[in-house]
C-alpha positions as CSV (number, residue, x, y, z in Angstrom):
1,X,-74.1,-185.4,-7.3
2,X,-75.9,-183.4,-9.7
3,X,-79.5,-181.9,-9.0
4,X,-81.1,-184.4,-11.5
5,X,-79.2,-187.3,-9.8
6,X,-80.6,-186.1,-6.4
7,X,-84.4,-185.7,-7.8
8,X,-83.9,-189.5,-9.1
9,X,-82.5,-191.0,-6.0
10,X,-85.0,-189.2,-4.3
11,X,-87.4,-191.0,-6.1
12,X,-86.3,-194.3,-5.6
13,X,-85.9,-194.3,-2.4
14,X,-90.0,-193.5,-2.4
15,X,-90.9,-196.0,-4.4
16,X,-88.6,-198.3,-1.9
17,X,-91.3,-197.2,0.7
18,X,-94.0,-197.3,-1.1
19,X,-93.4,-200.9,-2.1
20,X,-92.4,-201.9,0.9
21,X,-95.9,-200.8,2.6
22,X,-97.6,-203.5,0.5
23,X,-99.4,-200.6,-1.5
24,X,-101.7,-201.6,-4.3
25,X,-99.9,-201.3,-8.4
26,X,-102.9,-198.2,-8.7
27,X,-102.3,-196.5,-5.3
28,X,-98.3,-196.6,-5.9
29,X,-99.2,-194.6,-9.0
30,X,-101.1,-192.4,-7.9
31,X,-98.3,-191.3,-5.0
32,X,-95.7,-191.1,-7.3
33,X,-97.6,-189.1,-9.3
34,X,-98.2,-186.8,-6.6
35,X,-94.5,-186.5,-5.0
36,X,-93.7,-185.8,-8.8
37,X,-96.0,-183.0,-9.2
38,X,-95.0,-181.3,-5.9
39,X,-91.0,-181.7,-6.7
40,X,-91.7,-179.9,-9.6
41,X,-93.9,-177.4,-8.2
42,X,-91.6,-176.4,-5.2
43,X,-88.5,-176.3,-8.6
44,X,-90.7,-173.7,-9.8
């Protein structure tokens, strides 16, 4: 599996979480936005 394939199912398997925690459409955002932000942080 490439790196970019990892990164995405990473991803969805937050949002999977996330949504299943009943979190509100603005506070799912907001986390996704950060665990983006620190992925690309740590890439750097």
């Amino acid at each position: 599996m490439s790196h970019s394939s990892q990164v995405v199912q990473k991803l969805w398997n937050y949002c999977n979480v996330l949504r299943d925690d009943g979190m509100s459409y603005g506070d799912y955002v907001e986390q996704l936005t950060y665990l983006l932000q620190h992925a690309f942080r740590r890439e750097m």
